[in-house]
BAVOZA-857824 format. One record per residue (C-alpha): x, y, z. Coordinates in nm, 2 decimals. Layout:
<recs>
<rec px="X" py="Y" pz="Z"/>
...
</recs>
This chain:
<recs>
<rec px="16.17" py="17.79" pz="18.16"/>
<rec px="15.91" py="18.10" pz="18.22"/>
<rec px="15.64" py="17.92" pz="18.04"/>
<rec px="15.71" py="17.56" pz="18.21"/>
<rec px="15.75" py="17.73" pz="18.51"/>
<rec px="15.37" py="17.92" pz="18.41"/>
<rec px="15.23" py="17.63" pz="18.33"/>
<rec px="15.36" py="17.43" pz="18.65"/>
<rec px="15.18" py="17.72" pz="18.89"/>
<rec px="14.89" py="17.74" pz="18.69"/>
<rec px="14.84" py="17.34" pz="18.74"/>
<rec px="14.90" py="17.34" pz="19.11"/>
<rec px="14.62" py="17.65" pz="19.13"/>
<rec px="14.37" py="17.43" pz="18.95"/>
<rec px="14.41" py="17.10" pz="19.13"/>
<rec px="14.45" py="17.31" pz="19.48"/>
<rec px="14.08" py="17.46" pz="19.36"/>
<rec px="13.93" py="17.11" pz="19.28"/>
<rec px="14.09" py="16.98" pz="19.60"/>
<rec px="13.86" py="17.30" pz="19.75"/>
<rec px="13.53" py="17.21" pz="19.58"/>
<rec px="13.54" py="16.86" pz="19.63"/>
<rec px="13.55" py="16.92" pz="19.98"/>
<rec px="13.27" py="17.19" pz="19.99"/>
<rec px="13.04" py="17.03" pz="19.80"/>
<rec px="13.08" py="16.68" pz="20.05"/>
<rec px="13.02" py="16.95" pz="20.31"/>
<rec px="12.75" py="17.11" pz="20.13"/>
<rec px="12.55" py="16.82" pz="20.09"/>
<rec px="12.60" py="16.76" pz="20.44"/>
<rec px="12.46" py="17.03" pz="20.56"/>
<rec px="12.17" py="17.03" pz="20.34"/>
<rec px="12.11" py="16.68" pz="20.53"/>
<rec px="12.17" py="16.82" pz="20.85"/>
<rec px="11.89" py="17.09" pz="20.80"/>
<rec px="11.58" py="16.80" pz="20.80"/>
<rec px="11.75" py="16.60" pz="21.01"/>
<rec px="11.98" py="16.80" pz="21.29"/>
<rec px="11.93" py="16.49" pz="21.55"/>
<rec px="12.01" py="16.22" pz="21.29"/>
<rec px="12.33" py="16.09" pz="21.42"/>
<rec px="12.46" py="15.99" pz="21.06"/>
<rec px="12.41" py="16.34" pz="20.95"/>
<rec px="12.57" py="16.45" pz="21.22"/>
<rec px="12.90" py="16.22" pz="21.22"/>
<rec px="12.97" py="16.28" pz="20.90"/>
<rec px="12.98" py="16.67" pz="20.91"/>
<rec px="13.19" py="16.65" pz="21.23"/>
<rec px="13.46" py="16.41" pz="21.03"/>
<rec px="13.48" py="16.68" pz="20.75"/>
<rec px="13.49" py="16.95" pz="21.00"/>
<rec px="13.79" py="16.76" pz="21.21"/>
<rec px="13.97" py="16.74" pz="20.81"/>
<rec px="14.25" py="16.96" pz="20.86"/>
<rec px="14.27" py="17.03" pz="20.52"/>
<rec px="13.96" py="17.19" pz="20.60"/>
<rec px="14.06" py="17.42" pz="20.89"/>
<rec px="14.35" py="17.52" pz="20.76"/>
<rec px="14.44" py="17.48" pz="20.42"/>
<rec px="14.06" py="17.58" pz="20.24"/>
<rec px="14.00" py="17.83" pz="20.47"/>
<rec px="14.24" py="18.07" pz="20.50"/>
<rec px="14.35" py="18.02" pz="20.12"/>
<rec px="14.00" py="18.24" pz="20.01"/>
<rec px="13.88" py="18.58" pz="20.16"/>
<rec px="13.56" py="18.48" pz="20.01"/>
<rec px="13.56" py="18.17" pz="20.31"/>
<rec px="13.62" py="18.42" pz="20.61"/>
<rec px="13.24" py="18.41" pz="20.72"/>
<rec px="13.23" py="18.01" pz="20.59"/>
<rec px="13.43" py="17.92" pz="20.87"/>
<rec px="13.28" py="18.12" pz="21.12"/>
<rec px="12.99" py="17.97" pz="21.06"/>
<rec px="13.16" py="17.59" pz="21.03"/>
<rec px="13.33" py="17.66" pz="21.40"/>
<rec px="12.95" py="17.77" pz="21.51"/>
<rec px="12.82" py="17.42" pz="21.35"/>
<rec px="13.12" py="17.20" pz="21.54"/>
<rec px="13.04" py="17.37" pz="21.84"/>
<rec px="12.66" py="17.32" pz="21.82"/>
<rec px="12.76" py="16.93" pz="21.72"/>
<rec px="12.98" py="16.84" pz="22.04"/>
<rec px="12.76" py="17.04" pz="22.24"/>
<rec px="12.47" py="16.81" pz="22.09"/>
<rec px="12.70" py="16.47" pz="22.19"/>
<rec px="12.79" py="16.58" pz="22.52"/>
<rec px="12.43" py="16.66" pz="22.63"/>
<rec px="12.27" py="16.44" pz="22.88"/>
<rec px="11.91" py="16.40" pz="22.85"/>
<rec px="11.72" py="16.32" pz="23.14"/>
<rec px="11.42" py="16.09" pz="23.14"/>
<rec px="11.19" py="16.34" pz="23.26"/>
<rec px="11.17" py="16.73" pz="23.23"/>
<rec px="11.04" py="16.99" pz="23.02"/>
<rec px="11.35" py="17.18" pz="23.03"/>
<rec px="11.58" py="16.95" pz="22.89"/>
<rec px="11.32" py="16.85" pz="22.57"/>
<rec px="11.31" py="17.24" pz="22.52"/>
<rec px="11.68" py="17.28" pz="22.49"/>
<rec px="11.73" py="17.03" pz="22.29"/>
<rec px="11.47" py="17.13" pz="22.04"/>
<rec px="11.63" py="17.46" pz="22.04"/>
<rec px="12.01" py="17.31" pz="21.99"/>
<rec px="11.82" py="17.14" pz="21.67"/>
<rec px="11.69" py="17.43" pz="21.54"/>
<rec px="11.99" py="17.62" pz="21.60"/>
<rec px="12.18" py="17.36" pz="21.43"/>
<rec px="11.93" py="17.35" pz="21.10"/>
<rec px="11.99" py="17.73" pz="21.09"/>
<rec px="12.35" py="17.73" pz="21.05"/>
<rec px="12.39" py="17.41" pz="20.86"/>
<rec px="12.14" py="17.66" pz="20.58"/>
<rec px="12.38" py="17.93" pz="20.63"/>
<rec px="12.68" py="17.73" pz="20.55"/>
<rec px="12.55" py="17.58" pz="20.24"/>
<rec px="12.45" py="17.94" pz="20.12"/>
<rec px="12.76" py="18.04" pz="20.15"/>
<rec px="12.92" py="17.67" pz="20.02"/>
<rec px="12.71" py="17.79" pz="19.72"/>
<rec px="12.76" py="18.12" pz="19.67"/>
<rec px="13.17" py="18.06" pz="19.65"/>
<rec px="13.08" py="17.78" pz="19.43"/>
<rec px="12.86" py="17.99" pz="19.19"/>
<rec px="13.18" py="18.26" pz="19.23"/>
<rec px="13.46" py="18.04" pz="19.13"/>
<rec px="13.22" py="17.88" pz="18.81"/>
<rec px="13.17" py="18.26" pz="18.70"/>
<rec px="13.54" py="18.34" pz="18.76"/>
<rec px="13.69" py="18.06" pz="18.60"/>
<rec px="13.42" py="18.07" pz="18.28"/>
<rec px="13.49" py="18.42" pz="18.20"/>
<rec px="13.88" py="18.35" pz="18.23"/>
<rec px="13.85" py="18.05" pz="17.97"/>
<rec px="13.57" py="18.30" pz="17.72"/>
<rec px="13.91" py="18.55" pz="17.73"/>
<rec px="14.15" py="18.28" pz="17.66"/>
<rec px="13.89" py="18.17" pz="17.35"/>
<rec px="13.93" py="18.55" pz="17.23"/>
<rec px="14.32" py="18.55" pz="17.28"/>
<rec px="14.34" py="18.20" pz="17.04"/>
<rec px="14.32" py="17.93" pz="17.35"/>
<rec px="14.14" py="17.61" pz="17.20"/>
<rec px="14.06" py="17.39" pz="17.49"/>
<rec px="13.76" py="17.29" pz="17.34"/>
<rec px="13.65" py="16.99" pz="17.57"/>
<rec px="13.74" py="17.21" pz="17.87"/>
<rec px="13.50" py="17.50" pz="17.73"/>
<rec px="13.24" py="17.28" pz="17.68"/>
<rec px="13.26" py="17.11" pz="18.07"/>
<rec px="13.22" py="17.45" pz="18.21"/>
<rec px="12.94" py="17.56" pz="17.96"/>
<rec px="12.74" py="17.25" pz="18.12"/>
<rec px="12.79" py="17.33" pz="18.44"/>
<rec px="12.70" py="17.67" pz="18.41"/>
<rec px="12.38" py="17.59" pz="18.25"/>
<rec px="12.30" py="17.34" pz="18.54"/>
<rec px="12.33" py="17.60" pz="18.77"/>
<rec px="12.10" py="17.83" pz="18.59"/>
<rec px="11.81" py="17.60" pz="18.53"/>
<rec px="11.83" py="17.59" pz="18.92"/>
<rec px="11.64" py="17.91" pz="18.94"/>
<rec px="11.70" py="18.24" pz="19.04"/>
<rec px="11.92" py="18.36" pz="19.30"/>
<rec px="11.94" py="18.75" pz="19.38"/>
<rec px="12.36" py="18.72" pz="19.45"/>
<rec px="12.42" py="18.47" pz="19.13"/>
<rec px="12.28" py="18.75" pz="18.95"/>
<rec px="12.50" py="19.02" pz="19.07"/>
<rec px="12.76" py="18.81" pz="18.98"/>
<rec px="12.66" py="18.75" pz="18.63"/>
<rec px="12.60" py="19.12" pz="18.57"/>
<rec px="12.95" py="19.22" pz="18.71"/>
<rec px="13.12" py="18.89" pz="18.51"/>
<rec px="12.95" py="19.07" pz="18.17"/>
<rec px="12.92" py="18.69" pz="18.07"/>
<rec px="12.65" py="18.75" pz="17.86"/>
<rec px="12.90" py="18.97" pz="17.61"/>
<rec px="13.16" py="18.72" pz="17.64"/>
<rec px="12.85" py="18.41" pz="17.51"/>
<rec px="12.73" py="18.63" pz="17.26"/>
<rec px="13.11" py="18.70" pz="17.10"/>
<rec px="13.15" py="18.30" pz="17.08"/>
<rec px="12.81" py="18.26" pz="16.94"/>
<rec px="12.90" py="18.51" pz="16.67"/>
<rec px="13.24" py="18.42" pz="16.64"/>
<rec px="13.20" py="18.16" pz="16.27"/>
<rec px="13.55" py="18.07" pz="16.33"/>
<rec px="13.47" py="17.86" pz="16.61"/>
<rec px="13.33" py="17.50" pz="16.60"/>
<rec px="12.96" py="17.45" pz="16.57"/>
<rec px="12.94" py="17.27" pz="16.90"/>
<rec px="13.07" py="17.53" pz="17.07"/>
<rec px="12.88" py="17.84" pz="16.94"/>
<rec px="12.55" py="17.59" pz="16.99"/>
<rec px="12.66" py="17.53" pz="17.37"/>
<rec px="12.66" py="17.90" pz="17.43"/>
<rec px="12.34" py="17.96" pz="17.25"/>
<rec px="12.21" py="17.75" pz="17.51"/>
<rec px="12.38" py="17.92" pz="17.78"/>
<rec px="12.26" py="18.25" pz="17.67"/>
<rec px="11.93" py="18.12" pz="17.66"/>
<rec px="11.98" py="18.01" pz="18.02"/>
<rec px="12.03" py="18.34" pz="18.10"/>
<rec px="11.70" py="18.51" pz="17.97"/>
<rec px="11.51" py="18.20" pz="18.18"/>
<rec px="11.70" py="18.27" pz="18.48"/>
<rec px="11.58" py="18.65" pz="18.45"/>
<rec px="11.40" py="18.79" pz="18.15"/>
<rec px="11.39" py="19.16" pz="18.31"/>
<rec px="11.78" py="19.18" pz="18.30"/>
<rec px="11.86" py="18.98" pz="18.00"/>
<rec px="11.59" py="19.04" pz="17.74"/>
<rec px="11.70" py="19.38" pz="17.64"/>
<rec px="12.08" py="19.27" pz="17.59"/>
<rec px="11.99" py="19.00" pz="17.42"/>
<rec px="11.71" py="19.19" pz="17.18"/>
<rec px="11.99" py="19.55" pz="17.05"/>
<rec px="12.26" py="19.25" pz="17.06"/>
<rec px="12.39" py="19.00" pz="16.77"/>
<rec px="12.25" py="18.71" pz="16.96"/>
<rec px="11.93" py="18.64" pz="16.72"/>
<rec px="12.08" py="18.71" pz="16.37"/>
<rec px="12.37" py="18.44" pz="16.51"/>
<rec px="12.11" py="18.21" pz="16.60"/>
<rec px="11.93" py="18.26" pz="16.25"/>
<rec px="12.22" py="18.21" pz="16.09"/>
<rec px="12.31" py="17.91" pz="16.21"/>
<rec px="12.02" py="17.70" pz="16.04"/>
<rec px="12.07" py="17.39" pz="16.27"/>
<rec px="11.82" py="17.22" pz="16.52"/>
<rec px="12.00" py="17.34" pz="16.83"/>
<rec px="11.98" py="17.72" pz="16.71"/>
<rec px="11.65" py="17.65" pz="16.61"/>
<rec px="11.49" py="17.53" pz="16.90"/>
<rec px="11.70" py="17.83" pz="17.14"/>
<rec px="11.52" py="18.06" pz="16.90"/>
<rec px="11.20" py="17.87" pz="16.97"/>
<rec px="11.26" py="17.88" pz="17.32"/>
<rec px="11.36" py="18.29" pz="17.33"/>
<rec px="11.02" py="18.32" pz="17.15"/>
<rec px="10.82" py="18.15" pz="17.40"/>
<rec px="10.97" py="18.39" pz="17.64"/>
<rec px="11.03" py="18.73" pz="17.49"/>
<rec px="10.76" py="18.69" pz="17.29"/>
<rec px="10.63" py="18.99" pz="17.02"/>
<rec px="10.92" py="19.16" pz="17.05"/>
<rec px="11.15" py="18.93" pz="16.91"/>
<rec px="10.95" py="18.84" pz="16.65"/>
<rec px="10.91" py="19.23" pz="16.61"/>
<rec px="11.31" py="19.18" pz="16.57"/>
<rec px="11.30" py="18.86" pz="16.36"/>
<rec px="11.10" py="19.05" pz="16.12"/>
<rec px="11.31" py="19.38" pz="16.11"/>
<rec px="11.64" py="19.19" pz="16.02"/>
<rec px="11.47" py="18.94" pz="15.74"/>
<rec px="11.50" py="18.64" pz="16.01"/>
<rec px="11.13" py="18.51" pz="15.93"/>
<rec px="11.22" py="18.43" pz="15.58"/>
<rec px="11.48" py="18.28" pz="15.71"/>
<rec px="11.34" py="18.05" pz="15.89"/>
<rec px="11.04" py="18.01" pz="15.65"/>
<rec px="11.27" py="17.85" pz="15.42"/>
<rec px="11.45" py="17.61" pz="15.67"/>
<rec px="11.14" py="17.42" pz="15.58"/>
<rec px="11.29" py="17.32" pz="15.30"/>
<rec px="11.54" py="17.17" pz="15.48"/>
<rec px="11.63" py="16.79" pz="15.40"/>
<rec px="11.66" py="16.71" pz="15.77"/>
<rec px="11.38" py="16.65" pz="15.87"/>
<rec px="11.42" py="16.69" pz="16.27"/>
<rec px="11.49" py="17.02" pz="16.16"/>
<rec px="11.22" py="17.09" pz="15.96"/>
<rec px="10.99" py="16.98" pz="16.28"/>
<rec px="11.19" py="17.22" pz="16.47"/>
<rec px="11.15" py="17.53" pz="16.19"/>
<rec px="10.78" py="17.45" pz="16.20"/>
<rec px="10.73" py="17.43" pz="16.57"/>
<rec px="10.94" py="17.78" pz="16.58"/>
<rec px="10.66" py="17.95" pz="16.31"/>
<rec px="10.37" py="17.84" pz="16.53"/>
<rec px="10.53" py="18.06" pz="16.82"/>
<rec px="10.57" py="18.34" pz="16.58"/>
<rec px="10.26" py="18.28" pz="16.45"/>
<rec px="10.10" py="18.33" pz="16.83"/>
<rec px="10.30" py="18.56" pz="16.96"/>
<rec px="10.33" py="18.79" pz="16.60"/>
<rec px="10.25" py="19.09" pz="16.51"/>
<rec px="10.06" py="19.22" pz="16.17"/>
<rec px="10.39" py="19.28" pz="15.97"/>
<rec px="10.53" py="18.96" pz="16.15"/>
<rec px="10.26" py="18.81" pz="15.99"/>
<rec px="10.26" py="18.97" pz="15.65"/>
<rec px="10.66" py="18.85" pz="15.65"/>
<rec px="10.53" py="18.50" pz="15.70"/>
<rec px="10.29" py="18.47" pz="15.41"/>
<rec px="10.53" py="18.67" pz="15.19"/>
<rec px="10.80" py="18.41" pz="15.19"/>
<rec px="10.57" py="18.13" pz="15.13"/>
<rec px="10.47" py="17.96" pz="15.44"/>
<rec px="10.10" py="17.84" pz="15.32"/>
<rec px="10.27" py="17.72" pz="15.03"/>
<rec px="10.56" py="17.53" pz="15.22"/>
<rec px="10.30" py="17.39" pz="15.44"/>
<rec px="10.04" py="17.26" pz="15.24"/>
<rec px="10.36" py="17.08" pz="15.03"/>
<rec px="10.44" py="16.92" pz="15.40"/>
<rec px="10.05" py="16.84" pz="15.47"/>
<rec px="10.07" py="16.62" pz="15.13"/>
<rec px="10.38" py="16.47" pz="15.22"/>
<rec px="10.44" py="16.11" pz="15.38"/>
<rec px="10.50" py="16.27" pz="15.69"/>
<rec px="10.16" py="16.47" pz="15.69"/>
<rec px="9.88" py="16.22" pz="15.53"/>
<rec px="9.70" py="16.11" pz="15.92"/>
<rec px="9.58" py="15.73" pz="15.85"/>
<rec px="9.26" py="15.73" pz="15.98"/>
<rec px="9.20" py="15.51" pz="16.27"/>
<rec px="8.92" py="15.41" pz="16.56"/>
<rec px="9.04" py="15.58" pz="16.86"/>
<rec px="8.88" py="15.34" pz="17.07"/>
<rec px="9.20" py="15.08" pz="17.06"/>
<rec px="9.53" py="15.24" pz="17.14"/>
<rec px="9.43" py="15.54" pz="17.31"/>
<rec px="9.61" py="15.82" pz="17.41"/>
<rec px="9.98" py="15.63" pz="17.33"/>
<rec px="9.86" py="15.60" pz="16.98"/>
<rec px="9.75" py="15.95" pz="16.94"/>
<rec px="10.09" py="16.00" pz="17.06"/>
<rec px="10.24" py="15.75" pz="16.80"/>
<rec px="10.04" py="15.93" pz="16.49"/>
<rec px="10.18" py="16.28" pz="16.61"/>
<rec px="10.53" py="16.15" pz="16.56"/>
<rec px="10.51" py="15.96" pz="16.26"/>
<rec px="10.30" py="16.25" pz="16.08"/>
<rec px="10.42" py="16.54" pz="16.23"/>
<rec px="10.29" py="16.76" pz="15.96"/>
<rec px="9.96" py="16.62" pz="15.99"/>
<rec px="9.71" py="16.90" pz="15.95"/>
<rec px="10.00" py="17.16" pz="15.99"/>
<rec px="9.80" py="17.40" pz="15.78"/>
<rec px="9.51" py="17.45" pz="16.01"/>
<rec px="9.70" py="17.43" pz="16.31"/>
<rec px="9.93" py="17.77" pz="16.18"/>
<rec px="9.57" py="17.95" pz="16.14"/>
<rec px="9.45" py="17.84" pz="16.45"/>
<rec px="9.73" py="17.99" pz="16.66"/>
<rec px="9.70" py="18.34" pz="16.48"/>
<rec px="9.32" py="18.28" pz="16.52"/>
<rec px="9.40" py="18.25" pz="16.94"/>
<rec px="9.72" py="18.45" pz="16.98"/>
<rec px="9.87" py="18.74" pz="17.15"/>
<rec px="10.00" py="18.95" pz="16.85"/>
<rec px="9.70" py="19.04" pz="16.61"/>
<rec px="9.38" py="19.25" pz="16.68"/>
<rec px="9.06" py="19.09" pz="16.63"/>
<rec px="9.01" py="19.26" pz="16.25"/>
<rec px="9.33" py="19.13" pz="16.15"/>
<rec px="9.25" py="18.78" pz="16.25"/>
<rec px="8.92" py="18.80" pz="16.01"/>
<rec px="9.14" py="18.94" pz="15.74"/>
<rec px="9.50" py="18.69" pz="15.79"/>
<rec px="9.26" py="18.37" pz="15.76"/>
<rec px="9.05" py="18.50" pz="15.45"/>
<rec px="9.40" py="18.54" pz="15.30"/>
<rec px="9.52" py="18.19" pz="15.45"/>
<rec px="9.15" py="18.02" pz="15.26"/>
<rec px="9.28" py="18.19" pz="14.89"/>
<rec px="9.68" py="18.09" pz="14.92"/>
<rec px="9.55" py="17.76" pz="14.98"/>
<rec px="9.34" py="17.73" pz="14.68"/>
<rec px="9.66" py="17.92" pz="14.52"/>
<rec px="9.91" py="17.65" pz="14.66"/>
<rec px="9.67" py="17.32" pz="14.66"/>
<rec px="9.73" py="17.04" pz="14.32"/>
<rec px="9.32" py="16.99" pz="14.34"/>
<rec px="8.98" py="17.12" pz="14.43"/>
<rec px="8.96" py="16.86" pz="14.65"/>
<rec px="9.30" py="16.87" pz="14.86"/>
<rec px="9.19" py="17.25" pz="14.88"/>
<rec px="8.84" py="17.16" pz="15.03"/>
<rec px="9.00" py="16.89" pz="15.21"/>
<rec px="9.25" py="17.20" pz="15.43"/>
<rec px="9.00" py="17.45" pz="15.38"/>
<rec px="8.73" py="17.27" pz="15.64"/>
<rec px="9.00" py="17.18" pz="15.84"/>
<rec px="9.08" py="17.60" pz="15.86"/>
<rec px="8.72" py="17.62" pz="15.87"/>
<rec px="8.63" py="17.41" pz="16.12"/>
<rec px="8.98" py="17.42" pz="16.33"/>
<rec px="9.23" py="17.22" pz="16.46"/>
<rec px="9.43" py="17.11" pz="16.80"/>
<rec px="9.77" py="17.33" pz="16.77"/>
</recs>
């Protein structure tokens, strides 16, 4: 009876809190109206029916301490709204076109604080209830499809941007530990630990100064490496692009760039495109021994064997018919095309390597070619495209 009688209260608490954003978020996107338009009598009838809601008065309000200044500001609005109606313009007079330009302005104001504050309770109660469902997922709870909702919706909110009191939030919530534990955890489905590689990655967009170094002394990357799939892949990719040497420094400490060197082997080939596109970042953004990793397991090797491949012979063809759209076309149906000369040509132009050990990396690059090519001629063929470059 104690666990039906659990389950009962813990039912009611969840609808009574969807019953609470539904109504926020029809006021938030109110208000968001109302601040462009705080004369449009639309905007303004239909914040004034929500407002009237008793529901909203009443119930909402006084059920969160975290609303207190929300309806302060909501009375200020209704009072600025009827004040608004029950003006009387006259046809003529400076001082009445003043007012009311001030009553609009006054209105836009606290229409922005309202939705502020809609938001930041929103942003509270998706923090709250995400790290109560990651503890639940440690205790043995499987709501899977539940998990995965408020994954999304967390990630929504942090491709938004960056918000100074979202991140105080997140940094109080820990979330990050609680993402990184189901990203680690191999017990748990595939789909799940992808969707919060995601999320983590999220995270080091919405603020690389905070997140990086958790994410660089944590188990996030050899998870991620691990994983071999496409969505791992391209959050590695992505982490790359925006750490930059030091994760591949941290790739290369851990053995992760072999790794990864020999996902190129991989029979999917989606994933093979991402494993490439994932060694070109390295390849910019790497260091000498980062570097030295890569040629070690193989990669020249691996890539002139893609280069030869059905998916990296280019067809010649006159660029004056198709244009751009068939450039386009050729890049996806021979997505290895030239994949040899584009790998030197982003250490020849990237971040990681001094000038000297550019001249030295592509001498090495011309001989594993000749090493790894069936013929003089395929070897010529990739050498003057090293030689003479290529688009990355």
């Amino acid at each position: 009876m104690d666990d039906e009688g659990a389950t009962e209260t813990k039912a009611t608490f969840h609808n009574h809190q969807n019953q609470v954003l539904k109504v926020l978020q029809a006021l938030k996107e109110a208000s968001h109206h109302l601040q462009t338009n705080p004369a449009d009598s639309s905007s303004t009838s239909s914040i004034k029916a929500l407002l009237e809601l008793e529901f909203v008065s009443e119930s909402i309000l006084s059920s969160d301490s975290h609303l207190k200044t929300l309806s302060s500001h909501l009375s200020q609005l209704k009072n600025l709204i009827s004040s608004q109606e029950n003006s009387k313009p006259s046809k003529h007079g400076i001082v009445s076109f003043l007012t009311n330009r001030v009553r609009a302005h006054e209105i836009s104001r606290v229409a922005s604080l309202i939705e502020s504050e809609i938001q930041a309770w929103i942003d509270r109660e998706t923090i709250i209830s995400l790290s109560k469902m990651l503890e639940e997922w440690s205790n043995s709870s499987r709501d899977e499809e539940g998990l995965l909702t408020q994954l999304s919706q967390f990630r929504d909110r942090l491709a938004r941007g960056f918000d100074i009191d979202l991140q105080e939030m997140l940094l109080k919530s820990r979330l990050l530990q609680g993402l990184e534990s189901l990203l680690c955890n191999s017990n748990v489905s595939k789909g799940v630990r992808e969707m919060a590689a995601c999320s983590i990655k999220e995270l080091v967009l919405f603020n690389k100064d905070v997140f990086v170094g958790e994410v660089l002394v944590g188990e996030t990357i050899k998870s991620l490496v691990s994983m071999e799939s496409l969505c791992s892949l391209e959050v590695t990719k992505s982490l790359i692009k925006a750490i930059k040497s030091p994760l591949v420094d941290e790739l290369e400490s851990f053995g992760g760039i072999l790794k990864i060197v020999s996902t190129l082997d991989s029979v999917d080939l989606a994933t093979k495109i991402m494993a490439l596109d994932c060694l070109m970042e390295m390849g910019y953004y790497g260091r000498k021994e980062a570097i030295e990793a890569m040629l070690n397991a193989g990669i020249i090797k691996k890539l002139v064997h893609l280069q030869r491949s059905e998916f990296g012979k280019e067809e010649k063809s006159d660029d004056s018919f198709g244009g751009e759209e068939m450039k386009s076309l050729e890049i996806l149906s021979h997505p290895f095309a030239n994949c040899v000369a584009k790998f030197a040509v982003q250490l020849e132009v990237g971040e990681g390597l001094r000038q000297r050990e550019k001249r030295a990396f592509k001498q090495e690059i011309l001989n594993r070619i000749r090493e790894a090519s069936v013929s003089d001629a395929e070897a010529a063929t990739i050498i003057a495209e090293v030689l003479w470059g290529s688009s990355p």
